[in-house]
MMTF fields as JSON, N, C-alpha, C and O atoms, coordinates in Angstrom:
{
  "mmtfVersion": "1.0.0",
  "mmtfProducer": "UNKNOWN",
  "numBonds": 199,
  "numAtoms": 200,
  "numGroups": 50,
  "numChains": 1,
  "numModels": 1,
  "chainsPerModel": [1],
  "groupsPerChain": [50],
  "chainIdList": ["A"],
  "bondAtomList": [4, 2, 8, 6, 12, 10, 16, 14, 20, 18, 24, 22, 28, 26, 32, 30, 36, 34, 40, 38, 44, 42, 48, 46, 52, 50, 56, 54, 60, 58, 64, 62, 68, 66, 72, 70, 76, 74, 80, 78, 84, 82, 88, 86, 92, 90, 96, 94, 100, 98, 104, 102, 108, 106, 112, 110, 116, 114, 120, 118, 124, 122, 128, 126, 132, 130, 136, 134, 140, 138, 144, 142, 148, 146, 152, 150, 156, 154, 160, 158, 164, 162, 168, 166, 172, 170, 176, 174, 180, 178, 184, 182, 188, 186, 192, 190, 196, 194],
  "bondOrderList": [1, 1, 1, 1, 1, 1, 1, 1, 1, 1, 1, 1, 1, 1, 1, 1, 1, 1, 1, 1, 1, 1, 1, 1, 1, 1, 1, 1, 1, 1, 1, 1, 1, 1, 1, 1, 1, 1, 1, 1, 1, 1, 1, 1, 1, 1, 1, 1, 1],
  "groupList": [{"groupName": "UNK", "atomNameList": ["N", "CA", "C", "O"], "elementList": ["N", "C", "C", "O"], "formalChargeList": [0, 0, 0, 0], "bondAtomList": [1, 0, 2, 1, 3, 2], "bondOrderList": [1, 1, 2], "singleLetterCode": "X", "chemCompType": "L-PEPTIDE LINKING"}],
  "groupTypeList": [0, 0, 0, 0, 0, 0, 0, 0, 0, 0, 0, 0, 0, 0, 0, 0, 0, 0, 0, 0, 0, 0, 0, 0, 0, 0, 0, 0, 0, 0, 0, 0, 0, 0, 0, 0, 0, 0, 0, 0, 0, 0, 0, 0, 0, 0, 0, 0, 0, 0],
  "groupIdList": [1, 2, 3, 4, 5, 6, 7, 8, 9, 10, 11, 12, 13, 14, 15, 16, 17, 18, 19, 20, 21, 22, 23, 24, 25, 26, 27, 28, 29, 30, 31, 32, 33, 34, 35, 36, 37, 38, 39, 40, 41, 42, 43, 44, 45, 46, 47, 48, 49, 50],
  "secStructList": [7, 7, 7, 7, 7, 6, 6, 7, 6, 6, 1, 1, 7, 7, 7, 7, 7, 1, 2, 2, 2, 2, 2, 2, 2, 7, 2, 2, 2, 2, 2, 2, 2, 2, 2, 2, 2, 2, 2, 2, 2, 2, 2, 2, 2, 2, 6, 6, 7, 7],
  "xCoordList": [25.313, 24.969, 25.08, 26.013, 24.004, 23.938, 24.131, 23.178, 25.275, 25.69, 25.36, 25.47, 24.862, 24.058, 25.289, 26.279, 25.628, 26.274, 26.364, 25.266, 27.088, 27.037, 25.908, 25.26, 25.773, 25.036, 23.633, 23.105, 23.225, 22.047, 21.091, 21.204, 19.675, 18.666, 18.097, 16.896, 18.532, 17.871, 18.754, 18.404, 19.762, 20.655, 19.864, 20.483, 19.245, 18.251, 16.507, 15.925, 15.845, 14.383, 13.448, 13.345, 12.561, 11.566, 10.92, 10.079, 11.345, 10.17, 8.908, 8.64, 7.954, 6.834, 5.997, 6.51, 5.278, 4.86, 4.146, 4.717, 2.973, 2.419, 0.931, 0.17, 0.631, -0.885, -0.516, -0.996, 0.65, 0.832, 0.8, -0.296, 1.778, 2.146, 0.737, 0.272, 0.027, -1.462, -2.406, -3.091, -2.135, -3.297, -2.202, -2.52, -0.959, -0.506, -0.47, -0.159, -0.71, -1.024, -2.725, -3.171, -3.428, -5.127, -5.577, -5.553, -6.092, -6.657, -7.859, -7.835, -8.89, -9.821, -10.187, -11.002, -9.057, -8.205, -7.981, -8.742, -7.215, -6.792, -8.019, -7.681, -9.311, -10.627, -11.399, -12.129, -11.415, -11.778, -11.376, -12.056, -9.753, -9.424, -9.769, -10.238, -9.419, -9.637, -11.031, -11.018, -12.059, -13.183, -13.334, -13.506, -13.2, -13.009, -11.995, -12.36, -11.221, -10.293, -11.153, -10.98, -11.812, -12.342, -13.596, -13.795, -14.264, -15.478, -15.541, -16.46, -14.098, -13.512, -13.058, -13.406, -12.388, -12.469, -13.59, -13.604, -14.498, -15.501, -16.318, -16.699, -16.258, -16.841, -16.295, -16.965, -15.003, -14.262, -14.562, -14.798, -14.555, -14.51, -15.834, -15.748, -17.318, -18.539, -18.403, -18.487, -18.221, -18.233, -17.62, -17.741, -16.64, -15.459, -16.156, -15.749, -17.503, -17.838, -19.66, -20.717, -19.125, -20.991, -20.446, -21.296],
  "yCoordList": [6.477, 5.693, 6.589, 7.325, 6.378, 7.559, 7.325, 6.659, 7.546, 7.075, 7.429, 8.655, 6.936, 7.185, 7.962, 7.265, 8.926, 9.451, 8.909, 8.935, 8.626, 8.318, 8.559, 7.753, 9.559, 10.32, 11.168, 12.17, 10.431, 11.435, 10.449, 9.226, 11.517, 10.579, 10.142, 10.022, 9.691, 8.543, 7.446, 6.374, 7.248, 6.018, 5.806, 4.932, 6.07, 5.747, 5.33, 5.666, 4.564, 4.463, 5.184, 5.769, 5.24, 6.547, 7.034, 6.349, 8.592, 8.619, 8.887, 9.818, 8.51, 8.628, 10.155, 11.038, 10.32, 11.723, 12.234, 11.723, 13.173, 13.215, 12.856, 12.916, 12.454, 12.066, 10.329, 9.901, 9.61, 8.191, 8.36, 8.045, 8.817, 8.955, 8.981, 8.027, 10.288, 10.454, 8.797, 8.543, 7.937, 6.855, 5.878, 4.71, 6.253, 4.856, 5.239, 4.305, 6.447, 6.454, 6.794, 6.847, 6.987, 6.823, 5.831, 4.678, 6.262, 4.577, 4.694, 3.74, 5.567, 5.194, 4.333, 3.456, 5.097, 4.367, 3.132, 2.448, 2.38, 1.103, 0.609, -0.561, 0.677, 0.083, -0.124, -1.116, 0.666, 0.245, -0.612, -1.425, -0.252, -1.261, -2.744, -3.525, -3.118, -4.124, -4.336, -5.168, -3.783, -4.153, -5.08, -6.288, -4.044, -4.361, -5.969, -6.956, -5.892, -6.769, -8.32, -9.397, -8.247, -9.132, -9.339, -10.526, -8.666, -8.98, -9.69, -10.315, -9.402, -9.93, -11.327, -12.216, -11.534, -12.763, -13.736, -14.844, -13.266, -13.797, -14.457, -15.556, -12.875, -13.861, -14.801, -15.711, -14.749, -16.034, -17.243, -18.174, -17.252, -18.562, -19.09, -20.072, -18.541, -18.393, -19.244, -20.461, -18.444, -19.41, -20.448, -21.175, -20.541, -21.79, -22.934, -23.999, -23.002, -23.974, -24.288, -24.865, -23.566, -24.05, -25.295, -25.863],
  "zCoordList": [-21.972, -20.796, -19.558, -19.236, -18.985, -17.819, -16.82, -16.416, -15.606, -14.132, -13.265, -13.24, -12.194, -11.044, -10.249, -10.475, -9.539, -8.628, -6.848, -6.291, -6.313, -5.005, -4.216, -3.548, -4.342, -2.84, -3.515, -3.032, -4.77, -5.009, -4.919, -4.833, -4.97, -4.531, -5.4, -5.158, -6.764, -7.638, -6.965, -7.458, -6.04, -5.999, -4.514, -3.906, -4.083, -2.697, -2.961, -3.992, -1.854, -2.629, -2.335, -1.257, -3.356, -3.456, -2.338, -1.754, -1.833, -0.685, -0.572, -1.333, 0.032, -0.021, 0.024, 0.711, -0.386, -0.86, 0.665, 1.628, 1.023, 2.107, 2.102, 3.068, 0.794, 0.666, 1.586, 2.636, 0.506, 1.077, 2.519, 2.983, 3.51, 4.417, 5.057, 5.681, 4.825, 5.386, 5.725, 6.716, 4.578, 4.614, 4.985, 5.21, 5.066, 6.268, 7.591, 8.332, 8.231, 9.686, 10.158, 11.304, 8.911, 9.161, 9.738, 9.305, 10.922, 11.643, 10.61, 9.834, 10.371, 9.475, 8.268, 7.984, 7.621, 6.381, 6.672, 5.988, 7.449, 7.78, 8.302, 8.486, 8.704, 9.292, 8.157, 8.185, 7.033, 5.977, 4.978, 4.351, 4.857, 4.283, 4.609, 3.781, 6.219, 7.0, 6.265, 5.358, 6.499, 6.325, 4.579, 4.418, 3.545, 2.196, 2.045, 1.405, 2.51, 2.22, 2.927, 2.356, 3.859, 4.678, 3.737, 3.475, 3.311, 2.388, 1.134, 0.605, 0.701, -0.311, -0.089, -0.866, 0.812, 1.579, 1.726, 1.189, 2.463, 2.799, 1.081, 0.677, 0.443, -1.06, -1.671, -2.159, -1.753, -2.091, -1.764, -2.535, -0.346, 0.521, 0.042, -0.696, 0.369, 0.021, -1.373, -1.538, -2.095, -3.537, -3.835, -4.82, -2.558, -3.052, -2.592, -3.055, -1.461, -0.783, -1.701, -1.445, -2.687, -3.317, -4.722, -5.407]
}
């Protein structure tokens, strides 16, 4: 059985790499998403009202 140590960093949560980091401060990135996520939306609703 294997024990986590105080102060090491499997006992803290994962940090994010620099690709992640990159596409959470992309305004681009986030305008697209916005966009995608809204289209997706929109088809939903669309079909929910036929």
């Amino acid at each position: 059985m294997a024990q986590i140590k105080q102060y090491e960093q499997s006992g803290y949560t994962p940090v994010p790499g620099k690709l992640t980091l990159f596409f959470r401060k992309c305004i681009l990135w986030q305008i697209i998403q916005f966009i995608v996520i809204n289209i997706k939306m929109t088809i939903l609703i669309v079909k929910s009202h036929h």
